[in-house]
C-alpha positions in Angstrom: 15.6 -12.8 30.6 16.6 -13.9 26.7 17.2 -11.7 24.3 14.3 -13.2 22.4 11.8 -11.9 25.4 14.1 -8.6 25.5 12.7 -7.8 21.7 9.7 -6.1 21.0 7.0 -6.9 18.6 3.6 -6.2 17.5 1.5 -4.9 15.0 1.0 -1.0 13.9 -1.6 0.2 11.5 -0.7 2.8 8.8 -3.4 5.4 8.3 -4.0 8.7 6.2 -5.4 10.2 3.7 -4.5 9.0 -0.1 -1.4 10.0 -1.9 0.7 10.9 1.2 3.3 7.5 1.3 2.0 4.7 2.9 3.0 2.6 0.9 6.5 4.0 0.0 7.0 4.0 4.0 5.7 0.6 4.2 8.0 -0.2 1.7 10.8 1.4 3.0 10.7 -0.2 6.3 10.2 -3.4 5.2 13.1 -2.9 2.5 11.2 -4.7 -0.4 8.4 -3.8 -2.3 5.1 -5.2 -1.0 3.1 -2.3 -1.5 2.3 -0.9 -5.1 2.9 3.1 -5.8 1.7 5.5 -8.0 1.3 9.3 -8.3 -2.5 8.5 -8.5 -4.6 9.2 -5.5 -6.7 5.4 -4.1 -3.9 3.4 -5.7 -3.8 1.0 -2.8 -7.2 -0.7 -2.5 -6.4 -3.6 -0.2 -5.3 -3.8 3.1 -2.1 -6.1 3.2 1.0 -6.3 6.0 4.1 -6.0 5.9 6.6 -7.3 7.9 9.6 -5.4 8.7 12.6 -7.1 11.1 14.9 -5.5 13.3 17.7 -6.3 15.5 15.6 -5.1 18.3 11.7 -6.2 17.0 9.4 -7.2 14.4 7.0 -4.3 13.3 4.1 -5.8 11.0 3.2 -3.0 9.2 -0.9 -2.7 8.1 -0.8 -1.0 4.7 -4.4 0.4 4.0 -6.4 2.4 1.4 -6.5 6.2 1.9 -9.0 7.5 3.9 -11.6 9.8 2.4 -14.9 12.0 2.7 -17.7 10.0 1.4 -18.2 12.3 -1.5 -18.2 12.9 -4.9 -18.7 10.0 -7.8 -16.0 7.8 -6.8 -16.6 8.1 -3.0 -20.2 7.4 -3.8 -19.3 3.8 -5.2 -19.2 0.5 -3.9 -15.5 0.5 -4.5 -15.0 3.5 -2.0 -17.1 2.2 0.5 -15.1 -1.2 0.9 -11.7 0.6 0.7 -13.1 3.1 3.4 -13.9 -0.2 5.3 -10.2 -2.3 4.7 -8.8 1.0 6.2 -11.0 1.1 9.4 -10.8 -2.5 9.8 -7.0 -2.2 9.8 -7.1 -0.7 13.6 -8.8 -4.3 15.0 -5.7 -5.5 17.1 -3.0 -3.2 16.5 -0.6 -2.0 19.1 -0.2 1.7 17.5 -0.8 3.3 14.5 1.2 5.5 12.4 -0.6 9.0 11.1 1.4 9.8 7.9 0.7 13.1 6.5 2.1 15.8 3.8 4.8 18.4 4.8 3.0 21.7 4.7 -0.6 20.2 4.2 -2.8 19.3 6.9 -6.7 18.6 5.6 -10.0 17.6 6.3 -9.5 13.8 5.7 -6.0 14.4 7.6 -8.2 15.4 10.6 -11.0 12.2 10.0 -7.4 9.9 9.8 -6.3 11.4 13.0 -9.9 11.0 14.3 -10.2 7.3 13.5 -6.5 6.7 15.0 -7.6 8.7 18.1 -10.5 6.6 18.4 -9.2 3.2 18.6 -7.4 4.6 21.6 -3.8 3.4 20.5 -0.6 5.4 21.0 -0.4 7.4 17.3 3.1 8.6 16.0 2.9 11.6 13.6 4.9 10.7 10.3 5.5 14.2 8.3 6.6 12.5 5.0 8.0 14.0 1.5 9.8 16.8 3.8 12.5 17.3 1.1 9.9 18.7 -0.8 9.5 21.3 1.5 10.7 24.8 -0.2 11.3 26.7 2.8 12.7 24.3 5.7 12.0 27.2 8.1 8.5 26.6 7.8 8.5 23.0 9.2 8.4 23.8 12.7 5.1 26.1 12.9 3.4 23.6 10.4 4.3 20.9 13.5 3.1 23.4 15.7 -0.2 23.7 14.0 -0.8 20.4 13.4 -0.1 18.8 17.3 -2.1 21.8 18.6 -5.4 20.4 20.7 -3.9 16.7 19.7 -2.0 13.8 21.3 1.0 12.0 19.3 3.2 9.6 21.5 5.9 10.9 18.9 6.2 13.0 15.7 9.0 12.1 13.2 9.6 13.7 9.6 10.7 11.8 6.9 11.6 11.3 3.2 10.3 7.5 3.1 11.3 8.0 -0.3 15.1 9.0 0.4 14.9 6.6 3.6 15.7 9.7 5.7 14.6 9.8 9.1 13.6 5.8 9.4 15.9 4.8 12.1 14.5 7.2 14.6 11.5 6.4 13.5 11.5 2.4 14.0 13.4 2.9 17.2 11.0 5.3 18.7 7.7 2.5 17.1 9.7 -0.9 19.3 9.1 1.1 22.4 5.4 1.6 21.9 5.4 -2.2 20.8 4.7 -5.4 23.9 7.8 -7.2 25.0 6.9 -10.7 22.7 9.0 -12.2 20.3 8.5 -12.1 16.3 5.6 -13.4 15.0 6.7 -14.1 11.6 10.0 -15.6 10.2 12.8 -13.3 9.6 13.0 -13.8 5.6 9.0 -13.1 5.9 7.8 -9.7 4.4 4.6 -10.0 3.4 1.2 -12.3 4.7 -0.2 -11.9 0.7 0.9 -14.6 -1.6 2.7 -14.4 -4.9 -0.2 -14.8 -7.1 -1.8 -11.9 -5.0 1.1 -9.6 -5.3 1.4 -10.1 -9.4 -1.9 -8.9 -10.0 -1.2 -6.1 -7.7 2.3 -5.6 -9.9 0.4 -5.6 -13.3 -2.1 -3.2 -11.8 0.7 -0.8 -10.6 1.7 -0.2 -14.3 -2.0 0.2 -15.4 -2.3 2.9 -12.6 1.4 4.4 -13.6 0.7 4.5 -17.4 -3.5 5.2 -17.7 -3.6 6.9 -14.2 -5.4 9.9 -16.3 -7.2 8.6 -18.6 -8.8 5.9 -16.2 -7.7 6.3 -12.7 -10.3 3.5 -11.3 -12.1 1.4 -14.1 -9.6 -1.4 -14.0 -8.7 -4.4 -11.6 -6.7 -7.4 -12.7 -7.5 -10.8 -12.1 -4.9 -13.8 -12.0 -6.5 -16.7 -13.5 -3.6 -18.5 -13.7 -0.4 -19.2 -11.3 1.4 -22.4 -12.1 5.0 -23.2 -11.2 7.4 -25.2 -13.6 11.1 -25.9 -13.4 12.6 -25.7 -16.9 16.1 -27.6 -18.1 17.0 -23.9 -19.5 15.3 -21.6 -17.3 15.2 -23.2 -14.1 12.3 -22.1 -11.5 10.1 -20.4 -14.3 6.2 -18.7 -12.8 3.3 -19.1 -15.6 0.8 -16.4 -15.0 -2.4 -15.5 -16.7 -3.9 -11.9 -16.1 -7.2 -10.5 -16.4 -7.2 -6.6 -16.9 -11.1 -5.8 -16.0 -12.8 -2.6 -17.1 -16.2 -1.1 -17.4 -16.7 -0.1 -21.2 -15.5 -1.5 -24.5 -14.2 2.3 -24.9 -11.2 1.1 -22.2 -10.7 -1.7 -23.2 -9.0 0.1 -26.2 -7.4 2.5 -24.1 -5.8 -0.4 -21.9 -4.8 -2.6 -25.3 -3.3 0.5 -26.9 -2.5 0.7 -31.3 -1.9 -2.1 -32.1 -1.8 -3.7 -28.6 1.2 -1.4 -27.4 0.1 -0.6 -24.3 -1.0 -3.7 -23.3 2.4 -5.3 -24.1 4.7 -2.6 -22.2 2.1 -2.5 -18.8 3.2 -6.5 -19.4 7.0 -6.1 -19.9 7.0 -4.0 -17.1 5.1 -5.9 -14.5 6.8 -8.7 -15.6 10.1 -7.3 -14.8 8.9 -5.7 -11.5 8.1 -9.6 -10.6 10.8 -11.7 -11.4 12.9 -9.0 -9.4 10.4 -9.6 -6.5 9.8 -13.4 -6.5 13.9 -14.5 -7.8 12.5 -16.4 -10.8 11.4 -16.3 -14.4 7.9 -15.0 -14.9 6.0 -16.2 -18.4 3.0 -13.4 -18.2 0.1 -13.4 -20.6 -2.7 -10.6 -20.4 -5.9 -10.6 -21.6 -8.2 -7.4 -21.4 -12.1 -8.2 -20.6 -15.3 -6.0 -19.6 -17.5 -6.3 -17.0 -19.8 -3.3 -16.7 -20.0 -1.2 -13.8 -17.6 -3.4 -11.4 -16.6 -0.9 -9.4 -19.7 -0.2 -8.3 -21.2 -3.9 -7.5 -20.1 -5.4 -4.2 -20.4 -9.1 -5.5 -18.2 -8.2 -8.5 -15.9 -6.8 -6.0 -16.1 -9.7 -3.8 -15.6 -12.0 -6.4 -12.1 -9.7 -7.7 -10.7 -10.3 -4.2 -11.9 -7.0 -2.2 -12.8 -7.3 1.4 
């Protein structure tokens, strides 16, 4: 048998409820940044993959929205309701899925993430993340306890996805739960979404990072434009034209800032963040537009790139 057949491959969604580190651990493993984080709770909205390569396999990683109860005014929205469904949808296919909770916290939507996992009868690995935040490290044990008692994990790992502590046992013990099958992407491939997808994600990161408070879900960005150029003094140079949506004329003055501040250093920034990510000049220009009660109108959404 070939080494080739000899690696394992496959596909393994990541599920839980918001704010716990999917992304950061999707992020980790892959060991670029294809996933957008924040301290703010729903701040992945789409489900994308990622595609992390290993001497021994290929796991492509499904990144999804936080599951959450259906309540409250957010949960109520359209926007909810799609994000609920990206998640779901993410277990169609997948060899296993990866439950990633909170050291020390175990909660009701932990229980519906375990329950939807559990369902789509795939082997589930317990990821305890952000254990270094953990005050007493006596107390990791009986919170395991608690949390595999009356349930089925085909391993439990803690980690810091953060400080990449704990990854390679983790990887090593998800290639065994994978099929014998060779990669299915390239290995310089770490992500199915395109570059113009991933810079609206990147200007949307520093909207959720710098008005996470003031308005945690009333924007979305829109690229409307994505040209490539090759310059005699810049070389490879990206032209990109962004669309910050909101709801009311009362953000858009939030978003633009005194005397368009705001807007400018949510700009500098995500234009920084992308000419690290795609190895080339970035020439961003950002426009801020309203379109009222988007959030909450599936053809708006649809039409803003939400499945």
């Amino acid at each position: 048998m070939s080494d080739t057949l000899q690696m394992h491959s496959g596909s393994v969604a990541v599920i839980g409820r918001p704010n716990v580190g999917k992304s950061t651990l999707t992020n980790a493993l892959v060991g670029a940044k294809v996933s957008i984080v924040s301290s703010r709770p729903q701040t992945t909205r789409h489900r994308l993959l990622g595609i992390a390569t290993f001497p021994g396999g290929q796991i492509v990683l499904v990144d999804t929205p936080g599951l959450h109860k259906q309540q409250g005014k957010f949960s109520a929205s359209a926007m909810s309701r799609v994000m609920n469904r990206a998640a779901r949808g993410a277990l169609e296919g997948v060899d296993a899925g990866l439950l990633v909770i909170e050291a020390g916290r175990w909660e009701d939507e932990d229980t519906l993430a375990y329950n939807v996992l559990s369902d789509a009868g795939i082997p589930v690995v317990l990821v305890i993340n952000k254990v270094d935040r953990l005050r007493e490290k006596s107390a990791l044990l009986p919170f395991l306890a608690q949390v595999s008692e009356g349930r089925t994990f085909a391993a439990v790992h803690p980690i810091s996805a953060l400080k990449r502590n704990g990854l390679d046992a983790l990887v090593k013990d998800v290639l065994a739960l994978l099929p014998e099958a060779p990669p299915m992407f390239g290995e310089d491939e770490i992500t199915d979404r395109s570059e113009r997808f991933l810079a609206g994600e990147l200007i949307r990161e520093q909207l959720m990072r710098q008005l996470g408070a003031e308005l945690p879900y009333a924007t979305t960005v829109e690229i409307e434009r994505f040209t490539e150029e090759v310059s005699p003094k810049q070389g490879e140079l990206l032209r990109i034209g962004a669309v910050v949506w909101v709801e009311r004329e009362s953000q858009k003055a939030i978003v633009i800032g005194k005397g368009g501040a705001r807007l400018k250093e949510i700009g500098s920034k995500a234009r920084m963040q992308m000419e690290h990510l795609f190895g080339r000049k970035v020439f961003l220009e950002t426009w801020v537009r309203v379109r009222e009660g988007w959030s909450d109108d599936e053809t708006a959404l649809k039409a803003f790139g939400y499945e």
